[in-house]
PQR file with spaces between the fields and no chain letter, atoms N, CA, C, O and H, PARSE charges and radii, in Angstrom:
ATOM       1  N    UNK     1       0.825   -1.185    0.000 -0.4000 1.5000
ATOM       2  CA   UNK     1       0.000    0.000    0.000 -0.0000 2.0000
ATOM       3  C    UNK     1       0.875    1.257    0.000  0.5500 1.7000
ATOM       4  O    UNK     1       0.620    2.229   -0.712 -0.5500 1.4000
ATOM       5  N    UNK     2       2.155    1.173    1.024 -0.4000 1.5000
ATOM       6  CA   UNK     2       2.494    2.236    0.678 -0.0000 2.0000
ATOM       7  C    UNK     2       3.627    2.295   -0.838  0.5500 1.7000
ATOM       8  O    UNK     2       4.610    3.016   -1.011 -0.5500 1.4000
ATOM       9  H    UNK     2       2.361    0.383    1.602  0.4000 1.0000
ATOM      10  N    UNK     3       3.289    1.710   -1.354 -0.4000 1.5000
ATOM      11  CA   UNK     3       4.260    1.739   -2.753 -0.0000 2.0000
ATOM      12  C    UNK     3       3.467    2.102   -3.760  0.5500 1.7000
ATOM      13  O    UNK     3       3.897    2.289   -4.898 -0.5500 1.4000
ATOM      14  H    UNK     3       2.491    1.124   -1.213  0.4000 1.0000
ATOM      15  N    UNK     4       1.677    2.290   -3.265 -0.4000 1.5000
ATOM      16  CA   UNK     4       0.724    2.673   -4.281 -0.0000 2.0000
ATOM      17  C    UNK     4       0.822    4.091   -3.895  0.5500 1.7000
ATOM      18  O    UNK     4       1.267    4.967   -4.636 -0.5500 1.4000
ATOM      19  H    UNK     4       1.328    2.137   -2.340  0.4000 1.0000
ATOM      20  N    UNK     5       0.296    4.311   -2.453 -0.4000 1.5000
ATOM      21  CA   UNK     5      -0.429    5.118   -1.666 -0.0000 2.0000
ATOM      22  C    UNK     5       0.960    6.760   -1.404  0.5500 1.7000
ATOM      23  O    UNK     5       0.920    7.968   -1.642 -0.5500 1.4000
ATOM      24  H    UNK     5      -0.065    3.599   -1.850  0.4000 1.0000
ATOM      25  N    UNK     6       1.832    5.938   -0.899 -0.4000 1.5000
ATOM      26  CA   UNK     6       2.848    6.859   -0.257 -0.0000 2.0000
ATOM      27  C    UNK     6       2.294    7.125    1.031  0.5500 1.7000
ATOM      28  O    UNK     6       1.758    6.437    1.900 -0.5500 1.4000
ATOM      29  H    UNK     6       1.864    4.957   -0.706  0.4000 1.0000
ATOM      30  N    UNK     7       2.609    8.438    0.879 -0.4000 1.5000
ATOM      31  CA   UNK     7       2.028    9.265    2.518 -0.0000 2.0000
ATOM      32  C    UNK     7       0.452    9.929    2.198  0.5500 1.7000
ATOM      33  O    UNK     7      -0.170   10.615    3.009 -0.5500 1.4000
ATOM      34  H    UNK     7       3.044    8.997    0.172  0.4000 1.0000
ATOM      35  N    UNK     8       0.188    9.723    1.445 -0.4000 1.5000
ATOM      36  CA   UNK     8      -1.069   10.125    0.987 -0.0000 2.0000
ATOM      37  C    UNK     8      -2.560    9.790    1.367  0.5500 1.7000
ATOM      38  O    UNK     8      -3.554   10.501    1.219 -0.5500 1.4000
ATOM      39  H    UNK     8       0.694    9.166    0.786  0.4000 1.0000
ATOM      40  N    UNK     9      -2.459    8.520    1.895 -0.4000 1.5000
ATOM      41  CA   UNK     9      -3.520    8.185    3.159 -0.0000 2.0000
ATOM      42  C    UNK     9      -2.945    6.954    4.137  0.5500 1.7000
ATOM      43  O    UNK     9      -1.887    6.348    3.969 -0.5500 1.4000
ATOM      44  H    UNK     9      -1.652    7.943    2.015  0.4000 1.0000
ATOM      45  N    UNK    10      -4.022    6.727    5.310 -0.4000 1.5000
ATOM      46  CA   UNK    10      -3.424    5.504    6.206 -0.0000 2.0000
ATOM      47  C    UNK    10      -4.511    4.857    6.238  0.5500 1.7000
ATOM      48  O    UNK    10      -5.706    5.150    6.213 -0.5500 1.4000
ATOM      49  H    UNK    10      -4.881    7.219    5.447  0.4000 1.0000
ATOM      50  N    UNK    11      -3.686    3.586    6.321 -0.4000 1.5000
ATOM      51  CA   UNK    11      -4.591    2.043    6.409 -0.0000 2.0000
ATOM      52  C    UNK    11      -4.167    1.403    7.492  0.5500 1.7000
ATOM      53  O    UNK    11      -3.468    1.883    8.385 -0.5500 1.4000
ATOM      54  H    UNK    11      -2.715    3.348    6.342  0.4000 1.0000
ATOM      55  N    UNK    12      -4.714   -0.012    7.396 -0.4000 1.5000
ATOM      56  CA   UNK    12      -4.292   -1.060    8.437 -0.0000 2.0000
ATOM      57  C    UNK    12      -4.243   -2.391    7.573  0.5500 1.7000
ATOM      58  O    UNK    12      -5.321   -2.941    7.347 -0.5500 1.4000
ATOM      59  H    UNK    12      -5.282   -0.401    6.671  0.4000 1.0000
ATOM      60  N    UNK    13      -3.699   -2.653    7.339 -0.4000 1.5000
ATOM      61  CA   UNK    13      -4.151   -3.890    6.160 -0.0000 2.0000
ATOM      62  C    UNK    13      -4.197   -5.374    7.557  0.5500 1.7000
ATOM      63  O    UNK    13      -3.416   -5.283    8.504 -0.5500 1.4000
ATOM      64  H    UNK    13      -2.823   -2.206    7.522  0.4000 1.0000
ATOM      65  N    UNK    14      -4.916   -6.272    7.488 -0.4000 1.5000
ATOM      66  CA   UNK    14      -5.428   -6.893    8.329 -0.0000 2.0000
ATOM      67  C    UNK    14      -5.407   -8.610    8.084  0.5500 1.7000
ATOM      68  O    UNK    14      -6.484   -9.159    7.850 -0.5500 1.4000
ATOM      69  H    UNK    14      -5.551   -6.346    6.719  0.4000 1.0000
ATOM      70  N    UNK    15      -4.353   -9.292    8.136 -0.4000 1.5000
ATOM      71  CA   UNK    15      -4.351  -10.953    7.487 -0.0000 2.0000
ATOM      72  C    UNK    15      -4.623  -11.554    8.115  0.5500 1.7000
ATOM      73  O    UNK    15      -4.328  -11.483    9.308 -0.5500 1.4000
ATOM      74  H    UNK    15      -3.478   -8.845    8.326  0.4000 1.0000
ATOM      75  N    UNK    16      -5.664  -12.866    7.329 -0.4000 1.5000
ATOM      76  CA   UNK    16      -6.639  -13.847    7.932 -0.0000 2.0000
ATOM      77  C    UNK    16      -6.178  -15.231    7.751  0.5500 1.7000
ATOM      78  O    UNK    16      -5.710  -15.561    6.661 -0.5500 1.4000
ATOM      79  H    UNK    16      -5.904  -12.924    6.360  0.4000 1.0000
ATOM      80  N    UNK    17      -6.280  -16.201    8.871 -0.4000 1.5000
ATOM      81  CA   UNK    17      -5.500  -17.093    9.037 -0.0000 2.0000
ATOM      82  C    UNK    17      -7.061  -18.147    8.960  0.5500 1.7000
ATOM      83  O    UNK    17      -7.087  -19.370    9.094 -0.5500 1.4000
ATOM      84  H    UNK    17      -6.660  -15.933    9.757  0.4000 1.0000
ATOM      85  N    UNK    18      -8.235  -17.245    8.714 -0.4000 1.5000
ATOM      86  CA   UNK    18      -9.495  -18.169    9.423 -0.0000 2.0000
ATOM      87  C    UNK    18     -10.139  -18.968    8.301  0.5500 1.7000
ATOM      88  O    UNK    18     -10.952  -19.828    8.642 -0.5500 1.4000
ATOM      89  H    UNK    18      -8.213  -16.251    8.605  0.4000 1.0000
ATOM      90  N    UNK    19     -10.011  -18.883    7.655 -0.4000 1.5000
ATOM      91  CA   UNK    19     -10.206  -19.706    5.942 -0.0000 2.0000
ATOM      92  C    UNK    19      -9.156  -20.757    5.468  0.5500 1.7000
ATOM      93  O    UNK    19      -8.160  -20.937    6.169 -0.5500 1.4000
ATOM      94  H    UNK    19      -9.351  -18.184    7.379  0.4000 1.0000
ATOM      95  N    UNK    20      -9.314  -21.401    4.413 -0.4000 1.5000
ATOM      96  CA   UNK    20      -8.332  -22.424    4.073 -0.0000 2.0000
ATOM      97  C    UNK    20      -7.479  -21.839    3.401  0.5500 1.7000
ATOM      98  O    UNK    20      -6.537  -22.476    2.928 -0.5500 1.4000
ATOM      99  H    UNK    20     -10.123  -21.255    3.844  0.4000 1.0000
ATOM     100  N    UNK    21      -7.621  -20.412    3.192 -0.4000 1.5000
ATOM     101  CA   UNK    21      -6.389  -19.370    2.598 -0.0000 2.0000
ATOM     102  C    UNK    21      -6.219  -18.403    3.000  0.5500 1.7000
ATOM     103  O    UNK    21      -7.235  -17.842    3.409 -0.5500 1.4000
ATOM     104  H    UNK    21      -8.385  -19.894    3.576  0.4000 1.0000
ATOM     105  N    UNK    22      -4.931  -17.657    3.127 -0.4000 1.5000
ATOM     106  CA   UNK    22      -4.875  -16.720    3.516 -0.0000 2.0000
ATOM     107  C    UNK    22      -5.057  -15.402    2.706  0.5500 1.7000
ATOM     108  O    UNK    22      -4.422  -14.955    1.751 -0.5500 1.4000
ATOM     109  H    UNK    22      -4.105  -18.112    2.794  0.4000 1.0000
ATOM     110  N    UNK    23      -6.047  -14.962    3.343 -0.4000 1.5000
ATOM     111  CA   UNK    23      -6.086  -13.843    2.769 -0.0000 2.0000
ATOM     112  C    UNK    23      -5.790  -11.777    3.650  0.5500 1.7000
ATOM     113  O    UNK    23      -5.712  -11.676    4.875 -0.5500 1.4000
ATOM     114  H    UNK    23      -6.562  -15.325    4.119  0.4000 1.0000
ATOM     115  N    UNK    24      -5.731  -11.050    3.126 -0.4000 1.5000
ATOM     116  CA   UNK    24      -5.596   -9.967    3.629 -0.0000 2.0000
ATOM     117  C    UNK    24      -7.183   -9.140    3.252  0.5500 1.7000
ATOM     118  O    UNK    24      -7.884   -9.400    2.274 -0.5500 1.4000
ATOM     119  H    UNK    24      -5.795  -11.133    2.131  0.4000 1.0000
ATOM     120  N    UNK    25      -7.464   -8.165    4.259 -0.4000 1.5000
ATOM     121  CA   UNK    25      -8.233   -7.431    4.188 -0.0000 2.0000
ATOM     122  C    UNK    25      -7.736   -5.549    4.449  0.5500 1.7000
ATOM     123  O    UNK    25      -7.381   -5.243    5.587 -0.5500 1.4000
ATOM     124  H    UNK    25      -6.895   -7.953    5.054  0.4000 1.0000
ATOM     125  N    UNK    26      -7.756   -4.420    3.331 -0.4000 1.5000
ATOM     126  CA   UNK    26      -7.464   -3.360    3.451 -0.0000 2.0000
ATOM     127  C    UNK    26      -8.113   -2.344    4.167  0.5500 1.7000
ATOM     128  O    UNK    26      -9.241   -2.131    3.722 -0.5500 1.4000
ATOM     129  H    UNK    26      -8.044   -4.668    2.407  0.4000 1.0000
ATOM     130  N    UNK    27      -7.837   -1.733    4.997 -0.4000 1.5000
ATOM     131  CA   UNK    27      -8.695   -0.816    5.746 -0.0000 2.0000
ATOM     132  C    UNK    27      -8.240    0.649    5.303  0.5500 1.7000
ATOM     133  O    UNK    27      -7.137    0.889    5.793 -0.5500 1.4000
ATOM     134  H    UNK    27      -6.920   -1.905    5.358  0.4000 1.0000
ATOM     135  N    UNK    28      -8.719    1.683    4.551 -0.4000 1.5000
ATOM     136  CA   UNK    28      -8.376    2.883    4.083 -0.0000 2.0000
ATOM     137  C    UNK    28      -8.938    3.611    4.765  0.5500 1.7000
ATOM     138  O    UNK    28     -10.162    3.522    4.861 -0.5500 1.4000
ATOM     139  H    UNK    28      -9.615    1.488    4.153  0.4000 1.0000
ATOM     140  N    UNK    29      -8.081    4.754    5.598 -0.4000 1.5000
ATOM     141  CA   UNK    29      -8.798    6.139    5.479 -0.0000 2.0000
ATOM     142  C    UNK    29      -9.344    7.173    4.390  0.5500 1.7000
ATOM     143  O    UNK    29      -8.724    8.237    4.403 -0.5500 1.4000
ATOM     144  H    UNK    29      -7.087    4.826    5.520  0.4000 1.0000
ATOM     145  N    UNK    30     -10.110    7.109    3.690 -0.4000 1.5000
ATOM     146  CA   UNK    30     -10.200    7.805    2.609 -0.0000 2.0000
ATOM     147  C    UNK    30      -9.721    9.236    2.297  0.5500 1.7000
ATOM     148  O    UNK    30      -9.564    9.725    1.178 -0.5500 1.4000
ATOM     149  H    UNK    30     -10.614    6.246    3.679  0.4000 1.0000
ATOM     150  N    UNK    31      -9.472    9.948    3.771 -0.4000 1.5000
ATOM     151  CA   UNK    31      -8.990   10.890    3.868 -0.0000 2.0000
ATOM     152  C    UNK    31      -7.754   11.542    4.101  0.5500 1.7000
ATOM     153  O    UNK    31      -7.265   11.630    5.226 -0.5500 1.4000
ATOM     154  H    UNK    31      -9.600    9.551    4.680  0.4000 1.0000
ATOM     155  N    UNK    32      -7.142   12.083    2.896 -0.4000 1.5000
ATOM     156  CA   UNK    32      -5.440   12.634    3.269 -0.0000 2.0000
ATOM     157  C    UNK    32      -5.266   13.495    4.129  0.5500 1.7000
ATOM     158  O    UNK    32      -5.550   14.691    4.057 -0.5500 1.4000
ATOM     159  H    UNK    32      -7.540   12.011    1.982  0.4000 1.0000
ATOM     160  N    UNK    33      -4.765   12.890    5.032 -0.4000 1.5000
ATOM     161  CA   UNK    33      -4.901   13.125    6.269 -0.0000 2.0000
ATOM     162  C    UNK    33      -3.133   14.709    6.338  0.5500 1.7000
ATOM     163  O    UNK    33      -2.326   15.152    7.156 -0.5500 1.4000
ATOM     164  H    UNK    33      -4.534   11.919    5.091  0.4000 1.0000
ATOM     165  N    UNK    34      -3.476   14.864    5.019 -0.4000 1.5000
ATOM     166  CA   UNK    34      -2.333   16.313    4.803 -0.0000 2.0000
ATOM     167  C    UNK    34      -3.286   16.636    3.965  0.5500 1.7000
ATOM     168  O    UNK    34      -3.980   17.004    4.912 -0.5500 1.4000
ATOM     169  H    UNK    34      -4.130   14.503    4.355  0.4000 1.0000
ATOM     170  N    UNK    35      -3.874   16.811    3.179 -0.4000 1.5000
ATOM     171  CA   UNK    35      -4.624   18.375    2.500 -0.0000 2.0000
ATOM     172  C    UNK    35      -6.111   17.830    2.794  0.5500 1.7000
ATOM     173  O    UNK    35      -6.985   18.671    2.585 -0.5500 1.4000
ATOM     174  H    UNK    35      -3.310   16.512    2.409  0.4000 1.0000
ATOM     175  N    UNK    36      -6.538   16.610    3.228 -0.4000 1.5000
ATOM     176  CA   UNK    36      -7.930   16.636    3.656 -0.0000 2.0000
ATOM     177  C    UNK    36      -8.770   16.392    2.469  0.5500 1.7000
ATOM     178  O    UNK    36      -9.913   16.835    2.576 -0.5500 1.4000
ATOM     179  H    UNK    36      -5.828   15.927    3.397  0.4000 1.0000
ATOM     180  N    UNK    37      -8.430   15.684    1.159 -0.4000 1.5000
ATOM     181  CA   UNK    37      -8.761   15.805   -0.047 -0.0000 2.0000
ATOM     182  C    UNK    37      -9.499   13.804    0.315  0.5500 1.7000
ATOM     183  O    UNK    37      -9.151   12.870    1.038 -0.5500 1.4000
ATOM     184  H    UNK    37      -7.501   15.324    1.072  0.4000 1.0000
ATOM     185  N    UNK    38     -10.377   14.003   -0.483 -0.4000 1.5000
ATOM     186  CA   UNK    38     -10.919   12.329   -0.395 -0.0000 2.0000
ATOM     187  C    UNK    38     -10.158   11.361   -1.460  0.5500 1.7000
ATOM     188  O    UNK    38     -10.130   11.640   -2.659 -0.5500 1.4000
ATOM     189  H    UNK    38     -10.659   14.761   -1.070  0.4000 1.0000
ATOM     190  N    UNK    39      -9.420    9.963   -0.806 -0.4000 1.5000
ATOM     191  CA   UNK    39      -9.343    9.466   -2.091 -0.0000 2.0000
ATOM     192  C    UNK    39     -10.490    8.535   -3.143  0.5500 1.7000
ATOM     193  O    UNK    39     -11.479    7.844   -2.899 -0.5500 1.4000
ATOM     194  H    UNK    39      -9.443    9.736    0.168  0.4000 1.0000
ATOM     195  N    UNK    40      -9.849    8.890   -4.263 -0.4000 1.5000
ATOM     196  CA   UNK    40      -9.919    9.253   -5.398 -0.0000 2.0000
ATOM     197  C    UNK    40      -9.950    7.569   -6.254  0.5500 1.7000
ATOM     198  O    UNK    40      -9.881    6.968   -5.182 -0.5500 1.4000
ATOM     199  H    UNK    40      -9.045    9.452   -4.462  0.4000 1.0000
ATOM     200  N    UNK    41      -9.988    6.676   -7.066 -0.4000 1.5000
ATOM     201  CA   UNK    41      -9.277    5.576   -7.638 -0.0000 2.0000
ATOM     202  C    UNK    41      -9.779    5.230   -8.843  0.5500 1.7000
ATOM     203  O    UNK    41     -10.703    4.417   -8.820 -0.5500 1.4000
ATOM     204  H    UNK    41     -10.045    7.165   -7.936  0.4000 1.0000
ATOM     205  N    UNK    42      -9.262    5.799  -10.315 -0.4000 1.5000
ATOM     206  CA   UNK    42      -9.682    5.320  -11.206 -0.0000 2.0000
ATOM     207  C    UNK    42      -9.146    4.043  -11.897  0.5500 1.7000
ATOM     208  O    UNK    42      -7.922    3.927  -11.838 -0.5500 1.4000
ATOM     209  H    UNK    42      -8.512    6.460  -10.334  0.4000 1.0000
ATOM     210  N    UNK    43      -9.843    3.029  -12.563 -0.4000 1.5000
ATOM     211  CA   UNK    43      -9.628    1.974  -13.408 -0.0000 2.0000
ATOM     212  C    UNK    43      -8.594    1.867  -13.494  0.5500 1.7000
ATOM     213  O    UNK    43      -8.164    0.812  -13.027 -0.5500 1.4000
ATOM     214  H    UNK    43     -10.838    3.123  -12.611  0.4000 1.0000
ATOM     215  N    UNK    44      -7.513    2.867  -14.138 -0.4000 1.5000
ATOM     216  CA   UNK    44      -6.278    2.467  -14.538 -0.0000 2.0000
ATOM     217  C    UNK    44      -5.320    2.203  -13.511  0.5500 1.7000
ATOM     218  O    UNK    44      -4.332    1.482  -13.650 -0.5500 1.4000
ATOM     219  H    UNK    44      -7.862    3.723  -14.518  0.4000 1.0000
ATOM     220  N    UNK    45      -5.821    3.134  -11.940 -0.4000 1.5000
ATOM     221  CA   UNK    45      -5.051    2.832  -10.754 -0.0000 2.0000
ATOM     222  C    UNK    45      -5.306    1.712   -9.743  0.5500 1.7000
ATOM     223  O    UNK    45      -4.661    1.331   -8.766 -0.5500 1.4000
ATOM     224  H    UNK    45      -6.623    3.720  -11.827  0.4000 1.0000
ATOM     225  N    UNK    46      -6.610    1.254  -10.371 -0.4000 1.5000
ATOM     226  CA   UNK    46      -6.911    0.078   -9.900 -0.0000 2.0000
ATOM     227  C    UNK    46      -5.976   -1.449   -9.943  0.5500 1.7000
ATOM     228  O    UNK    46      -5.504   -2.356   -9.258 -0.5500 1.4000
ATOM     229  H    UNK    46      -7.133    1.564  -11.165  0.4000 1.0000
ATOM     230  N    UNK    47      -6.191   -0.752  -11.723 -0.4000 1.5000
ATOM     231  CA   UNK    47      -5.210   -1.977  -12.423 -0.0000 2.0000
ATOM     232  C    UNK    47      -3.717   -2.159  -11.823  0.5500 1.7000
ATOM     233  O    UNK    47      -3.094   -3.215  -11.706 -0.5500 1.4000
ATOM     234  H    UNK    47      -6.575   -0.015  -12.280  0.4000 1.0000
ATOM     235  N    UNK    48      -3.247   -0.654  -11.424 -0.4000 1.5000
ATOM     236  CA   UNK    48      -2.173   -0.713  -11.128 -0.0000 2.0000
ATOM     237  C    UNK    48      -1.714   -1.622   -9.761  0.5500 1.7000
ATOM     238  O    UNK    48      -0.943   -2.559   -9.553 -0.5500 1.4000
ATOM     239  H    UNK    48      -3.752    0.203  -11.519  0.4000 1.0000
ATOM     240  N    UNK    49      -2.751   -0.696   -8.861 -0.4000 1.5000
ATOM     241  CA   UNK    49      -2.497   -1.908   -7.406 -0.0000 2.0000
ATOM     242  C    UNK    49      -2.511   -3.340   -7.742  0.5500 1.7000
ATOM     243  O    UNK    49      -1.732   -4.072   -7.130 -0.5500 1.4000
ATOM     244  H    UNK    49      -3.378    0.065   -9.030  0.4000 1.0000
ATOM     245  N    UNK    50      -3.413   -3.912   -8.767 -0.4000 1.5000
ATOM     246  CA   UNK    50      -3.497   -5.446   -8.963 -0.0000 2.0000
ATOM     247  C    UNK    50      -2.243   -5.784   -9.124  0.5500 1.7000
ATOM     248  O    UNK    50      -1.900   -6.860   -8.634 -0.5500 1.4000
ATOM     249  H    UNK    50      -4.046   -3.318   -9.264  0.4000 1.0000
ATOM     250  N    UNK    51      -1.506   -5.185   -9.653 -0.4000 1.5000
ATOM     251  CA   UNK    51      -0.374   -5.516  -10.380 -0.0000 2.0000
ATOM     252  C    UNK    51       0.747   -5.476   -9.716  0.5500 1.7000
ATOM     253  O    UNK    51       1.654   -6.304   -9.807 -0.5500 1.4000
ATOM     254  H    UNK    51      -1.785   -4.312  -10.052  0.4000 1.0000
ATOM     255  N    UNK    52       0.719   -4.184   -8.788 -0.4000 1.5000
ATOM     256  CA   UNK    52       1.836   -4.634   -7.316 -0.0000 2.0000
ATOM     257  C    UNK    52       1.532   -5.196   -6.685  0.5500 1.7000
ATOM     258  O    UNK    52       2.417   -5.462   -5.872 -0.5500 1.4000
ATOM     259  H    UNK    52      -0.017   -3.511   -8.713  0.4000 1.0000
ATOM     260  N    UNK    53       0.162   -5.893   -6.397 -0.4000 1.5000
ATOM     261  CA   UNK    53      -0.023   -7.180   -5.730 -0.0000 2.0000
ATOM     262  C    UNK    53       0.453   -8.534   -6.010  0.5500 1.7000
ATOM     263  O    UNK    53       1.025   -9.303   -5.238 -0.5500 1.4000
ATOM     264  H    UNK    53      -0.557   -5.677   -7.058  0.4000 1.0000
ATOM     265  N    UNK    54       0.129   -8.704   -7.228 -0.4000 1.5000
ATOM     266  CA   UNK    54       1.230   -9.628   -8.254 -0.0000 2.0000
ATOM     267  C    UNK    54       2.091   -9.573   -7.867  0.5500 1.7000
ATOM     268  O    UNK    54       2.279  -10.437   -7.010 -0.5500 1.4000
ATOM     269  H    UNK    54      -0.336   -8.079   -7.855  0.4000 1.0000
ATOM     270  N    UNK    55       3.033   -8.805   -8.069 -0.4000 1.5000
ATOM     271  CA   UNK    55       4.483   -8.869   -7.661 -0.0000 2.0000
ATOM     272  C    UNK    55       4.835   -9.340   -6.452  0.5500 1.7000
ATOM     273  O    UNK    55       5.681  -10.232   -6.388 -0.5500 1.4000
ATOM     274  H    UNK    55       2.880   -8.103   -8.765  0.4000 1.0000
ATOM     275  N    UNK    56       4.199   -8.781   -5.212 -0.4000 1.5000
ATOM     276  CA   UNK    56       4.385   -9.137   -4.244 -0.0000 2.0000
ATOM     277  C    UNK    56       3.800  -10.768   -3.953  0.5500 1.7000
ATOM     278  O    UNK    56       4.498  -11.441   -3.194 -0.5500 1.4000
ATOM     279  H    UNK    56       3.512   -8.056   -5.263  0.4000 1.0000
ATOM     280  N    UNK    57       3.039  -11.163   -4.303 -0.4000 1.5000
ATOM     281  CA   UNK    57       2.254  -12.511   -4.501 -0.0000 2.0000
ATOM     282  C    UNK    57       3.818  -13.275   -5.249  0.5500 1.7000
ATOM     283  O    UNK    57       4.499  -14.061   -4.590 -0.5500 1.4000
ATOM     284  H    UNK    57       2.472  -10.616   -4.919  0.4000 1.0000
ATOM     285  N    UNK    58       4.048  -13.018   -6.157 -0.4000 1.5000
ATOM     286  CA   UNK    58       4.668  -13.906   -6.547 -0.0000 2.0000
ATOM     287  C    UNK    58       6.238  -13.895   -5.400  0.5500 1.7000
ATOM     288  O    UNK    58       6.846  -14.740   -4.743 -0.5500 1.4000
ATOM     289  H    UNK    58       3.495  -12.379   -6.692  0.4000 1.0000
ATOM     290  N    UNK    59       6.315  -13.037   -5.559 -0.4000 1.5000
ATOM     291  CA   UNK    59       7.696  -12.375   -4.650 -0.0000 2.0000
ATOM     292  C    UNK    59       7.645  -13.417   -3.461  0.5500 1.7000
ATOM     293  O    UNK    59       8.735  -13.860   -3.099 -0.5500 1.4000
ATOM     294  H    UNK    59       5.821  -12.350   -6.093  0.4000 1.0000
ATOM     295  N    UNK    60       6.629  -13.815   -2.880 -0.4000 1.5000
ATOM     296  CA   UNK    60       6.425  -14.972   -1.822 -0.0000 2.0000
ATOM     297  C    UNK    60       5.892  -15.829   -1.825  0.5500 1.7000
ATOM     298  O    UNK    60       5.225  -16.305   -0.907 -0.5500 1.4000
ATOM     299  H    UNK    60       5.743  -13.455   -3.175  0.4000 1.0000
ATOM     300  N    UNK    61       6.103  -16.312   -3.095 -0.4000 1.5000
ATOM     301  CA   UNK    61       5.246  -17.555   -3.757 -0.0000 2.0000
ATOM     302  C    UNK    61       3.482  -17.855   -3.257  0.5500 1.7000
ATOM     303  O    UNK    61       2.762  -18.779   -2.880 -0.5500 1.4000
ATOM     304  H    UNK    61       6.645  -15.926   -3.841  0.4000 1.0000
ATOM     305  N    UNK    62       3.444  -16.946   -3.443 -0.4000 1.5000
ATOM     306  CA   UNK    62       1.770  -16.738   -3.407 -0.0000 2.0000
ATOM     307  C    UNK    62       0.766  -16.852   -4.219  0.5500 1.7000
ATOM     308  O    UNK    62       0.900  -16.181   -5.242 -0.5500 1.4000
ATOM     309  H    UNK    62       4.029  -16.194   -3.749  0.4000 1.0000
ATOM     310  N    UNK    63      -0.202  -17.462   -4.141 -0.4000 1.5000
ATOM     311  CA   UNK    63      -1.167  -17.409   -5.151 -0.0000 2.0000
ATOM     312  C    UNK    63      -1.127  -16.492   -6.167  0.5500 1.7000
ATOM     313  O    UNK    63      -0.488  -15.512   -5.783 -0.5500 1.4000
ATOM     314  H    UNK    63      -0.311  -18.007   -3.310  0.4000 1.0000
ATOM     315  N    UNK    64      -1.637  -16.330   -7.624 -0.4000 1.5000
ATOM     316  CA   UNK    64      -1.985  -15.130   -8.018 -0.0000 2.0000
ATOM     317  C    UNK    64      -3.537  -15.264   -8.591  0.5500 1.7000
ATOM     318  O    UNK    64      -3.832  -16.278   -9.224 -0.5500 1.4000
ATOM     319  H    UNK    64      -2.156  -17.127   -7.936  0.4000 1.0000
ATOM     320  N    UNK    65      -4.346  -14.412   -8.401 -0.4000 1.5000
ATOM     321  CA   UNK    65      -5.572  -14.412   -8.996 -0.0000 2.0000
ATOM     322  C    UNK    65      -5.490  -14.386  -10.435  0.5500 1.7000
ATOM     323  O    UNK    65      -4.743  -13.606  -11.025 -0.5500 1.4000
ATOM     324  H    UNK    65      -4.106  -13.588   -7.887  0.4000 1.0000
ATOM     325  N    UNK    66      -6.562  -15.575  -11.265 -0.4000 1.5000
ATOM     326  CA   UNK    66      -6.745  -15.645  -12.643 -0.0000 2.0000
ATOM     327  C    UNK    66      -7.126  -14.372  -13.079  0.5500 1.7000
ATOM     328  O    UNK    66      -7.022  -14.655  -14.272 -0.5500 1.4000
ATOM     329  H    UNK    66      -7.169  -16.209  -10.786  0.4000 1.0000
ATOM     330  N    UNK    67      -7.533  -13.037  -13.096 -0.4000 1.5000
ATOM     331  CA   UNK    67      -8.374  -12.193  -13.327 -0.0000 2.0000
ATOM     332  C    UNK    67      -9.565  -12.259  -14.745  0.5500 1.7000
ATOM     333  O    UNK    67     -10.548  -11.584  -15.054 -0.5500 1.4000
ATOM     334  H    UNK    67      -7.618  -12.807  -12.127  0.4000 1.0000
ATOM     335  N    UNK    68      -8.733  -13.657  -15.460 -0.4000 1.5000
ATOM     336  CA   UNK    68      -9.357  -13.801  -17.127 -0.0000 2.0000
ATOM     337  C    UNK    68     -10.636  -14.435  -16.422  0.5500 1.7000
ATOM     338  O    UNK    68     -11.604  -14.065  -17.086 -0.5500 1.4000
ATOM     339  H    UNK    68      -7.935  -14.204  -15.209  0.4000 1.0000
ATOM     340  N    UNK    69     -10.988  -15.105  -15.531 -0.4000 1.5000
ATOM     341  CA   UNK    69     -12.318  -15.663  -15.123 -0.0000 2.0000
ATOM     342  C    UNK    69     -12.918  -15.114  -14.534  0.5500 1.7000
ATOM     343  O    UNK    69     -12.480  -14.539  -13.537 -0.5500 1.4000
ATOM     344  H    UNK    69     -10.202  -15.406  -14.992  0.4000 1.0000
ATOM     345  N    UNK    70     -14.691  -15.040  -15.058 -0.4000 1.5000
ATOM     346  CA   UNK    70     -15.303  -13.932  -14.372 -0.0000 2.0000
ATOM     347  C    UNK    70     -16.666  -14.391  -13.836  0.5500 1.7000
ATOM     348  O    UNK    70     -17.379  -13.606  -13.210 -0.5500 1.4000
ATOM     349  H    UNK    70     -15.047  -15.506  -15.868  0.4000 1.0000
């Protein structure tokens, strides 16, 4: 998050051990908590987080989501 985000808002990101996978859950402040501006997230920055998730997924031999199945 912060390699998307920067200093630009705060989270808690939150990992679950209670399923047969692990997964994470993101908690955002929506609010930049320096100019007070709401965030914001279009499509293309969407795509982008998927994609440093990837990395990091693979980076620890982690699952990666098919995204082609819908």
């Amino acid at each position: 998050m912060k390699t998307y985000l920067g200093e630009s808002a705060e989270f808690v990101i939150a990992t679950h051990t209670d399923k047969e996978h692990l997964h994470n859950h993101i908690i955002l402040n929506a609010t930049n908590p320096k100019t007070l501006k709401k965030f914001q997230q279009s499509k293309s920055q969407l795509e982008e987080l998927k994609e440093i998730s990837d990395v990091i997924s693979k980076e620890y031999g982690c699952k990666i989501i098919d995204r082609s199945l819908k």
